[in-house]
GULOGU-6915 format. One record per residue (C-alpha): residue number from 1; x, z, y; residue in three letters. Coordinates in Angstrom, 1 decimal. Each point is the difference from the previous one (the first is absolute). Last residue first. Example, Ala and Ser with C-alpha at 12.3 -4.5 7.8 and 13.67 -1.06 7.14 Angstrom:
2
REC num      X      Z      Y residu
REC   2   13.7    7.1   -1.1    SER
REC   1   -1.4    0.7   -3.4    ALA
// end
This chain:
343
REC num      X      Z      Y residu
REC 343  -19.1  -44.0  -33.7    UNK
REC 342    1.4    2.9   -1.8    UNK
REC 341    3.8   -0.3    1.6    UNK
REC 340   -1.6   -1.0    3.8    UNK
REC 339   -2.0    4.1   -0.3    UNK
REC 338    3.2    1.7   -1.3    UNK
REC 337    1.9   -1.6    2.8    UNK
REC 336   -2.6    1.3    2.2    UNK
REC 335    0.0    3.3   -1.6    UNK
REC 334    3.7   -0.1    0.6    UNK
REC 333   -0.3   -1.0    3.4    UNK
REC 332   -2.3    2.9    1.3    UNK
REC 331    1.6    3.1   -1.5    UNK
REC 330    3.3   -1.9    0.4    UNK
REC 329   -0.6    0.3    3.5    UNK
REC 328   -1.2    3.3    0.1    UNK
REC 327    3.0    1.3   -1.9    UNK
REC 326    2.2   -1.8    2.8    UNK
REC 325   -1.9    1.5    2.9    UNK
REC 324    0.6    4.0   -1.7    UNK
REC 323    4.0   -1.2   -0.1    UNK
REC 322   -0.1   -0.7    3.4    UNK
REC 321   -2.0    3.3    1.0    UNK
REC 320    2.4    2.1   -1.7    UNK
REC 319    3.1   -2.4    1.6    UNK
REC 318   -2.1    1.0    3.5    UNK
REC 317    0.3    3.5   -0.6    UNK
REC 316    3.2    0.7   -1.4    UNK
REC 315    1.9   -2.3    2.7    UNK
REC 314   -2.3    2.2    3.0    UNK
REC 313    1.1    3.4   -1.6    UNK
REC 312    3.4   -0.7    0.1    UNK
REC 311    1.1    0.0    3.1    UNK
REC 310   -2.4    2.8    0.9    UNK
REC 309    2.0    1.9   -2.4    UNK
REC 308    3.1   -1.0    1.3    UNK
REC 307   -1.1    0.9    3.7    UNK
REC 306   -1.5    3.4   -0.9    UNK
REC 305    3.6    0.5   -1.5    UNK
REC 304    2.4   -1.1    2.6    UNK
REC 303   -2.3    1.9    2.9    UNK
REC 302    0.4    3.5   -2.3    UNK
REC 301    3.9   -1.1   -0.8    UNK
REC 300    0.3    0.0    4.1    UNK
REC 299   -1.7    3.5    0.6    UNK
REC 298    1.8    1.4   -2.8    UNK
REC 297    3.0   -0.8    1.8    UNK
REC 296   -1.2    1.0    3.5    UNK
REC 295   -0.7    3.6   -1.5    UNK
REC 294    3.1    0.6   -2.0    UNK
REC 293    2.1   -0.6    3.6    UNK
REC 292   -1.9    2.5    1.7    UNK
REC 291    0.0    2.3   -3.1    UNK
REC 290    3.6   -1.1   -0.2    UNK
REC 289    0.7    1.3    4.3    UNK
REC 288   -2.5    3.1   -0.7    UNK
REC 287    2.4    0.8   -2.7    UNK
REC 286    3.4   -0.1    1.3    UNK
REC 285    1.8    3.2   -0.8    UNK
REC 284    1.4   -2.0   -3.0    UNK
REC 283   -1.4    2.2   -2.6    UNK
REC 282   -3.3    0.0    1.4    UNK
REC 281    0.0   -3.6    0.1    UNK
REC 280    1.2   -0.6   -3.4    UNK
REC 279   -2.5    2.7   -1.5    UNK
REC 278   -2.5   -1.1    1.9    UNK
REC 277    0.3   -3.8   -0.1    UNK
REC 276    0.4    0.4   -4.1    UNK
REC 275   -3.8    1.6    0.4    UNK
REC 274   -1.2   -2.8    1.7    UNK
REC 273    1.1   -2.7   -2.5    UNK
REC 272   -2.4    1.0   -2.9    UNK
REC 271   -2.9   -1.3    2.4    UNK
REC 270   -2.4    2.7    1.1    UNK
REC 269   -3.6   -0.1   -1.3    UNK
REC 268    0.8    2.1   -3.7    UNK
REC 267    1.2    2.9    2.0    UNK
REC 266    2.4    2.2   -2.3    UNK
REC 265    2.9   -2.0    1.6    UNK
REC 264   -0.9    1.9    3.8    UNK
REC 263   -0.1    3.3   -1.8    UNK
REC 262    3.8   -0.6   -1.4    UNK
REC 261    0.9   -1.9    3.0    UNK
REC 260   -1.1    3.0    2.0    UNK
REC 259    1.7    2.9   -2.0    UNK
REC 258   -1.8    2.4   -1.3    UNK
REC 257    0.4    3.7    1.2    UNK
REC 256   -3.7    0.9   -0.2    UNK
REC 255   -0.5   -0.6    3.7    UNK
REC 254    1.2   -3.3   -0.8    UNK
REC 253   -2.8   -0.6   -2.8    UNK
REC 252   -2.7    1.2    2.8    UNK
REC 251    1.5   -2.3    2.3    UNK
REC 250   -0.7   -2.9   -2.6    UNK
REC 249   -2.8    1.2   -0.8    UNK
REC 248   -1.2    0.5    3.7    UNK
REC 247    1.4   -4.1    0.3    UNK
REC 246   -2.3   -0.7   -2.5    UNK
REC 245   -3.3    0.9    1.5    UNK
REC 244    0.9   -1.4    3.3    UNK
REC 243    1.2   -3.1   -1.1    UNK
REC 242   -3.1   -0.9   -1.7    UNK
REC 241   -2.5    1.4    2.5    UNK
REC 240    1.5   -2.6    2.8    UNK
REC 239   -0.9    0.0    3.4    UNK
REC 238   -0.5    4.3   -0.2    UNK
REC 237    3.4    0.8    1.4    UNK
REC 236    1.6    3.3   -0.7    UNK
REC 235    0.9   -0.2   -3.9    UNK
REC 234    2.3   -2.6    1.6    UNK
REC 233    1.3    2.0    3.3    UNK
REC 232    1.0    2.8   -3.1    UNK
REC 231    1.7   -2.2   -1.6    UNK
REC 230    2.6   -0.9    3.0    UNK
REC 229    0.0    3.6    0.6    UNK
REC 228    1.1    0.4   -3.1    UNK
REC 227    2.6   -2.4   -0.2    UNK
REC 226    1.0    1.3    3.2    UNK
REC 225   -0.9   -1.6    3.2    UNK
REC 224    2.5   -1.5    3.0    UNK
REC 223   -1.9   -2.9    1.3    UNK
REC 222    2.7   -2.3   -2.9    UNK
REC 221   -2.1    2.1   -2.4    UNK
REC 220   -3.0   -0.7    0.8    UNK
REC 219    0.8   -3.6    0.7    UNK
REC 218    1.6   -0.3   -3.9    UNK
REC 217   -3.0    1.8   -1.2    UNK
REC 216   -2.6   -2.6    1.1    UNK
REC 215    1.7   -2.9   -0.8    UNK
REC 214    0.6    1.6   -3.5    UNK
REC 213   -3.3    0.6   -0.7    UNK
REC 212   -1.7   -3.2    1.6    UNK
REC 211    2.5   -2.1   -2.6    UNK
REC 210   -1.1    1.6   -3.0    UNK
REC 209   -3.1    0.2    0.5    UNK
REC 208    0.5   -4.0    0.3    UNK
REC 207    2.5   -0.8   -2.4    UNK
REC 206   -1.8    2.0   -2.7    UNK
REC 205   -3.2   -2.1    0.8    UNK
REC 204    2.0   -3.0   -0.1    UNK
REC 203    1.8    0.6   -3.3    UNK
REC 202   -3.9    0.7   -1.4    UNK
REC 201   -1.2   -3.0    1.2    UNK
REC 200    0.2   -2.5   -2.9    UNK
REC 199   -1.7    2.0   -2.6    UNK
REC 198   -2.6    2.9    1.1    UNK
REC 197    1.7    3.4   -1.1    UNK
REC 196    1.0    1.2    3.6    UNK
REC 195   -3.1   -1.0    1.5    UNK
REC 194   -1.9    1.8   -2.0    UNK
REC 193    2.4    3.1    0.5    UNK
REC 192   -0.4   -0.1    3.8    UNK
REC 191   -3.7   -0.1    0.0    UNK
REC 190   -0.6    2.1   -2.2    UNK
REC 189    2.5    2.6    2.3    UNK
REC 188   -2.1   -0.7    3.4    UNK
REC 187   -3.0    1.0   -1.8    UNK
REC 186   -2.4   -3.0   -1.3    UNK
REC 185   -3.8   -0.1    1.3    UNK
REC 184    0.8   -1.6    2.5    UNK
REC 183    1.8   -3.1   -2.4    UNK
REC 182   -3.4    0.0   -1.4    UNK
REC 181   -2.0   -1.1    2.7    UNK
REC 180    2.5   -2.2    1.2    UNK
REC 179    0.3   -1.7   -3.5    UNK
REC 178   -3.9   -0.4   -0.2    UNK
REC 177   -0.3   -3.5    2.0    UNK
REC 176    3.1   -1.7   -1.1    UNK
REC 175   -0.4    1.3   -3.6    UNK
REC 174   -3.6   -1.3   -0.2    UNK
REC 173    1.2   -3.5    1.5    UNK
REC 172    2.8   -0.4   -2.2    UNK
REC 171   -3.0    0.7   -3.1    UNK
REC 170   -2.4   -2.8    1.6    UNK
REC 169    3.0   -2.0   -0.2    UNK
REC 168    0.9    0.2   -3.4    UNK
REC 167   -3.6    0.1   -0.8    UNK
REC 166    0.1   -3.7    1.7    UNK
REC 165    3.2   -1.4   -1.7    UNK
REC 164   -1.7    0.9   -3.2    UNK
REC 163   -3.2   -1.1    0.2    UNK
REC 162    1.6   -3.6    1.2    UNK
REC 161    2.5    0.6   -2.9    UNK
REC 160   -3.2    0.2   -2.0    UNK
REC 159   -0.5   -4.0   -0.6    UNK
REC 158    3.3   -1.4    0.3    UNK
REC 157    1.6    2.4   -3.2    UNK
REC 156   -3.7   -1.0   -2.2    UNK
REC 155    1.4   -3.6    0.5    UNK
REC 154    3.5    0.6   -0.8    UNK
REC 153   -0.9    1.8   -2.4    UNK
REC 152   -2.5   -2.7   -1.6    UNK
REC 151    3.2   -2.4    0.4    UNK
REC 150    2.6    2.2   -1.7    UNK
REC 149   -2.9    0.8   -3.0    UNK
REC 148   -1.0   -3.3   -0.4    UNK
REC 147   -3.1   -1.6    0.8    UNK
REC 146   -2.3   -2.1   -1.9    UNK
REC 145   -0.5   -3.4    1.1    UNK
REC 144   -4.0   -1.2   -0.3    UNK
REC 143    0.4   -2.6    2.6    UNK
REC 142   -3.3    1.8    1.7    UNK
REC 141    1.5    3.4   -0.7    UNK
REC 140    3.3   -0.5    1.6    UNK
REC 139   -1.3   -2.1    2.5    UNK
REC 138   -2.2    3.0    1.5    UNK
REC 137    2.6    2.6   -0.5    UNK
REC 136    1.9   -2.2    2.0    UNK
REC 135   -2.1    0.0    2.9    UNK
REC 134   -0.9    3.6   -0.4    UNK
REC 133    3.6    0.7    0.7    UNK
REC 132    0.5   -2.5    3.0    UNK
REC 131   -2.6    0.7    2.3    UNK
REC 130   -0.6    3.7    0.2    UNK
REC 129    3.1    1.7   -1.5    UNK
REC 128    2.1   -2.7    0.9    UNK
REC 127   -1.1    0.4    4.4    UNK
REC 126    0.2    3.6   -1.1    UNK
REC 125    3.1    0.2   -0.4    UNK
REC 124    1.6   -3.0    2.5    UNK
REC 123   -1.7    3.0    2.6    UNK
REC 122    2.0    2.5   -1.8    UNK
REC 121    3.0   -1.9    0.3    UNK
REC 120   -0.7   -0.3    3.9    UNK
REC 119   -0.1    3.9    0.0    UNK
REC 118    2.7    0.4   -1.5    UNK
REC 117    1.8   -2.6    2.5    UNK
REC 116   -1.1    1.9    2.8    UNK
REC 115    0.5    3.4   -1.3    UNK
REC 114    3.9   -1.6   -1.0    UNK
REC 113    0.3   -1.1    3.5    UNK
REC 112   -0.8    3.3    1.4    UNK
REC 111    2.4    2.2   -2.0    UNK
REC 110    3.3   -0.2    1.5    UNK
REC 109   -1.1   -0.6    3.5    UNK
REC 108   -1.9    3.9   -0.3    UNK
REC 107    2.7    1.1   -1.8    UNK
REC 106    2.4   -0.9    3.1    UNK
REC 105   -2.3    0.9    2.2    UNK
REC 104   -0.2    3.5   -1.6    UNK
REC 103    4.3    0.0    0.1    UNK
REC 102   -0.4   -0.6    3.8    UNK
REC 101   -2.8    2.3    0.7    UNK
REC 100    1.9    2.9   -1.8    UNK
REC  99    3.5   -1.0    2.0    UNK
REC  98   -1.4    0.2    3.0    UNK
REC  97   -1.3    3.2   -0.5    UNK
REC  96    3.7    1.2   -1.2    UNK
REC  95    1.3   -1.6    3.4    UNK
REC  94   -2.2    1.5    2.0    UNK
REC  93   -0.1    3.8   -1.4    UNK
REC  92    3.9   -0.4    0.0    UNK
REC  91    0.1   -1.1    3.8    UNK
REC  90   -2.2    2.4    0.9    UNK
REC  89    1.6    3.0   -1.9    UNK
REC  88    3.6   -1.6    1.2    UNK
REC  87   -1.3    0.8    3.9    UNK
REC  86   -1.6    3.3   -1.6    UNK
REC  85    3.7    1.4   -0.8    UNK
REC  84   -0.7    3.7    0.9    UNK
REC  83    0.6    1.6   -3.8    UNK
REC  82   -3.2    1.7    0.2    UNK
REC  81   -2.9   -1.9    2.1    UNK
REC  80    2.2   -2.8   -2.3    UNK
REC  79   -2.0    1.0   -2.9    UNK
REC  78   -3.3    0.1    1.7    UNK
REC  77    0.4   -3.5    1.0    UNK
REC  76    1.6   -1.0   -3.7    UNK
REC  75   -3.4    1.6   -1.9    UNK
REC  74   -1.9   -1.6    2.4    UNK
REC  73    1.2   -3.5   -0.2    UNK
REC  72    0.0    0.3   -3.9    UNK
REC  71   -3.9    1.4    0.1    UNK
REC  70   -1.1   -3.3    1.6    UNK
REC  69   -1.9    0.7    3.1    UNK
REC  68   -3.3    1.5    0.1    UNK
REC  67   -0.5    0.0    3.4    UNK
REC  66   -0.4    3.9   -0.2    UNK
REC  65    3.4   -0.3   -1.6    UNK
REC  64    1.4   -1.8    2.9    UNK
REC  63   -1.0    3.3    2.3    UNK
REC  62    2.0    2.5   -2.5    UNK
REC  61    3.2   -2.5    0.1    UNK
REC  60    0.2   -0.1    3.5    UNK
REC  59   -0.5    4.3    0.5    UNK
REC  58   -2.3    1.0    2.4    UNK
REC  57    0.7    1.4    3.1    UNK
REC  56   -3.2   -1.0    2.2    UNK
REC  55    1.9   -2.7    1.3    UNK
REC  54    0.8   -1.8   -3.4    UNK
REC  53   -3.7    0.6   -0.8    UNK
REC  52   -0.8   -2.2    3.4    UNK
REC  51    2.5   -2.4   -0.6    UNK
REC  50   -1.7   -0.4   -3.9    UNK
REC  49   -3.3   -0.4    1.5    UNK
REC  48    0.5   -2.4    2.0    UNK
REC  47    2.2   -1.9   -2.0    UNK
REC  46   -3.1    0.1   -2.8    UNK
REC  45   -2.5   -1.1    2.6    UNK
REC  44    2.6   -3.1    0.9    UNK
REC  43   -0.3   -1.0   -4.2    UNK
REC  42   -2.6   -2.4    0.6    UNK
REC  41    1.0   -1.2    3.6    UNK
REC  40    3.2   -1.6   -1.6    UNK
REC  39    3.6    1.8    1.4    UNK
REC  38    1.7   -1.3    3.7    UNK
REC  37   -0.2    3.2    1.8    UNK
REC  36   -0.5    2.0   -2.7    UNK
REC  35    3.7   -0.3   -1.1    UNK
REC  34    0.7    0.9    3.7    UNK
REC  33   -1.8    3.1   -0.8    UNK
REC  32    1.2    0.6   -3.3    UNK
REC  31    3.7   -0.4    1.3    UNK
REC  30   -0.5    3.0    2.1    UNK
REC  29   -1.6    2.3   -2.1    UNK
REC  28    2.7   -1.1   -2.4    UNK
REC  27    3.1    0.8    2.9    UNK
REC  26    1.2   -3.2    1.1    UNK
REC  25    3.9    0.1   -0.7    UNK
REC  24    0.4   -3.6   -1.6    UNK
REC  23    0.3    1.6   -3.5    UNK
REC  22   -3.5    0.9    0.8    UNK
REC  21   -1.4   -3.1    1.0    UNK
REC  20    1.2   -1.6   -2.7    UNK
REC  19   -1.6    2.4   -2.5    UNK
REC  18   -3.5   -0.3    1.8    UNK
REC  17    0.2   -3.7   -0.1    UNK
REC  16    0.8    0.2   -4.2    UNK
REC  15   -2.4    3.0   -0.2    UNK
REC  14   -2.7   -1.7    1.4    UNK
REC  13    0.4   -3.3   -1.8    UNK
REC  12    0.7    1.3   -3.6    UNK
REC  11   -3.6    2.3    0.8    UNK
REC  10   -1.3   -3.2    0.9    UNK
REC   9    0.7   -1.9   -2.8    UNK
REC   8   -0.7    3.2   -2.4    UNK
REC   7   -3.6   -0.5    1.4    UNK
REC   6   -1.6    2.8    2.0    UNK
REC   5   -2.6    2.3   -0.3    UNK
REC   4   -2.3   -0.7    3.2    UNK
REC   3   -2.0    2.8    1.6    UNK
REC   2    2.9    2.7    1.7    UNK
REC   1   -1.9    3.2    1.3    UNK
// end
């Protein structure tokens, strides 16, 4: 049995090599044995084990699941067990991985300056609040100056900002540490619907459902599938809860006489646009080609919009922070001055 669980780097690795090899003709038991040929020592237990299930008769996407790979590789792997295409599977399950680690990079870059220079700040904090504040507290009284009110709250502003910065921390570190706990707890639908009404990422969280559906359905139906055949591979696959469970309403809603853009548009994740592709592409005769087509767009405007909002983020942050460094500075000088005008 498989040990390790591995990262999404070496997941996006494997099925990069693997997807080469494929297109190149190598059969995949084939091209994970010369992939093991050259792979680290830590995951050459896992290769074993996967050749060896692969010889036994499993299925690819069955055996990857037991190494815990990410959900979206499994759900395309078992998807394209049914509409044939596993070279594009691999390539997709790659790419999208890829993708992920980029954009959390890109956060990652985004954001570690501004922890730095926050934390710095809160260094220059308590530097005032222990030195500097009880200093002029000290010549305040012993010059006998009385304090007004912008200069006592500045003052009283320097002194529990430290208290604040650090409940504000112990509170990110109580939501970093529970928030797996509780997102377990959450069913596959909670889930879903919290995501859909938190600002900012909503659009991107439509994109992405979205995008995986359509995908999905275009190269069921370009393999030859009904529409409800097509559904009925969905409410088949276990990868993903959420898209099982709606895709039987969905079919249910058909079986009822509905019409699919009609059940589709009654689905609060799906982007408004998916249900014109329908009607379009079904009209046209070509709708596996505009599903195809929908798919690579929404990919695109998902990449476009995690890229704006990362764009932004960093400016917001570090002009919050600039403006918090001036106040402190006037919090200090303006006592000051306060302090040379009573001498």
């Amino acid at each position: 049995m498989a040990k390790n669980t591995w990262s999404l780097n070496q997941q996006e690795q494997f099925l990069q090599r693997i997807g080469q090899l494929y297109s190149n003709g190598y059969t995949i038991l084939e091209a994970i044995e010369l992939f093991s040929l050259h792979a680290k020592p830590e995951i050459q237990s896992d290769l074993k084990y996967i050749i060896d299930c692969l010889k036994g008769g499993h299925s690819f996407h069955a055996i990857l699941s037991k190494l815990q790979f990410h959900s979206l590789v499994l759900s395309l792997l078992f998807f394209s067990k049914q509409h044939g295409d596993l070279g594009n599977s691999l390539k997709t399950s790659s790419e999208l991985l890829k993708n992920r680690r980029m954009t959390r990079e890109k956060i990652m870059k985004t954001i570690r300056y501004p922890f730095f220079l926050c934390f710095f700040v809160f260094l220059m904090l308590l530097f005032v609040k222990i030195v500097l504040v009880p200093q002029f507290e000290q010549l305040f009284l012993q010059l006998n100056i009385n304090n007004n009110l912008l200069i006592s709250g500045m003052l009283l502003l320097v002194t529990n900002v430290p208290t604040i910065f650090g409940l504000f921390f112990c509170l990110v570190l109580i939501i970093f540490i529970t928030y797996p706990i509780w997102k377990k707890k959450l069913s596959p639908e909670e889930k879903i619907h919290l995501l859909l009404k938190l600002p900012f990422i909503t659009t991107v969280t439509s994109y992405y459902y979205t995008q995986f559906f359509a995908d999905q359905l275009s190269q069921l139906l370009h393999a030859g599938l009904s529409i409800n055949e097509s559904l009925e591979v969905f409410e088949q696959q276990s990868y993903s809860p959420y898209f099982q469970k709606i895709t039987k309403q969905i079919h249910a809603s058909l079986v009822d006489g509905e019409s699919l853009e009609a059940a589709i548009a009654r689905e609060k994740v799906f982007d408004d646009g998916l249900a014109v592709v329908l009607v379009h592409g079904q009209k046209n005769g070509a709708l596996s080609k505009e599903l195809q087509d929908y798919s690579q767009l929404l990919l695109q405007l998902s990449q476009q919009k995690m890229e704006k909002l990362i764009s932004i983020l960093q400016p917001v942050i570090l002009s919050s922070i600039g403006v918090f460094v001036m106040l402190l500075y006037l919090c200090i000088f303006i006592p000051m001055f306060q302090l040379l005008g009573g001498i």
